[in-house]
C-alpha positions in Angstrom: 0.0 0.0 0.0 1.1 3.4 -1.0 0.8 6.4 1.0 -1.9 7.9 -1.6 -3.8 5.0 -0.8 -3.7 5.0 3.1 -4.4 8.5 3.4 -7.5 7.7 0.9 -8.6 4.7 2.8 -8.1 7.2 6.1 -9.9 10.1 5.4 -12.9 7.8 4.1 -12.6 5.6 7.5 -12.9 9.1 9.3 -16.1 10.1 7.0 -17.8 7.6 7.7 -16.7 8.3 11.7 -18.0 11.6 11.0 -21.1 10.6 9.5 -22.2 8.4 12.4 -21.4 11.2 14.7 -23.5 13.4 13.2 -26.1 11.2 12.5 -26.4 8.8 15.1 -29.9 10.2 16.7 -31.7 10.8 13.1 -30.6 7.3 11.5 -31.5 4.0 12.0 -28.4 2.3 12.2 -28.6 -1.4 13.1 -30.9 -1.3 10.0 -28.5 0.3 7.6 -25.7 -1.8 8.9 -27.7 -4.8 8.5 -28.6 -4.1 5.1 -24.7 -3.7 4.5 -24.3 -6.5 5.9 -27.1 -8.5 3.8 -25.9 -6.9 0.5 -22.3 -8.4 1.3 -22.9 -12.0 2.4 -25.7 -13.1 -0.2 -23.2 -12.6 -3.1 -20.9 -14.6 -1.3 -22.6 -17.3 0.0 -24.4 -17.7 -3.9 -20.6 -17.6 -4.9 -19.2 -21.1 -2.9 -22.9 -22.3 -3.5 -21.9 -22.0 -7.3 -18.3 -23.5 -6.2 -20.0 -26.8 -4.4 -22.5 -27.1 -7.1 -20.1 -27.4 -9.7 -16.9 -29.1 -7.8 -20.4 -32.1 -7.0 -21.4 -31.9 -10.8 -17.9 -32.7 -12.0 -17.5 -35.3 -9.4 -20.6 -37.3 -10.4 -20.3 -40.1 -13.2 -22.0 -39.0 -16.7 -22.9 -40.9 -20.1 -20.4 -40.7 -22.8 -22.3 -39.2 -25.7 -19.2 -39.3 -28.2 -16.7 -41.8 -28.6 -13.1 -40.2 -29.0 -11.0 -41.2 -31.9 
């Protein structure tokens, strides 16, 4: 990591401080967090759902429909 990026990834860290500092009476946090949070892990878990689908698939015997020559 560069120091353009850690001073990017720092002052966004601190906005989002900021942000919940400013907000934390108005907003409904636990929501919006959980949403985050539900946004993130669906993808993911779909993702190795895809991965154990397919590693079973190819594990699985299946019916030559060509021979090879």
């Amino acid at each position: 990591m560069s120091v353009g990026t850690g001073i990017v990834i720092g002052l966004i860290f601190l906005g989002l401080i900021w942000l919940y500092v400013s907000t934390w009476q108005r907003w409904r946090w636990k929501r919006i967090i959980l949403w985050c949070f539900g946004i993130l892990i669906v993808p993911i878990l779909g993702f190795f759902g895809w991965l154990w689908t397919t590693s079973y698939m190819e594990s699985r015997p299946y019916v030559e429909e060509q021979m090879w020559i």
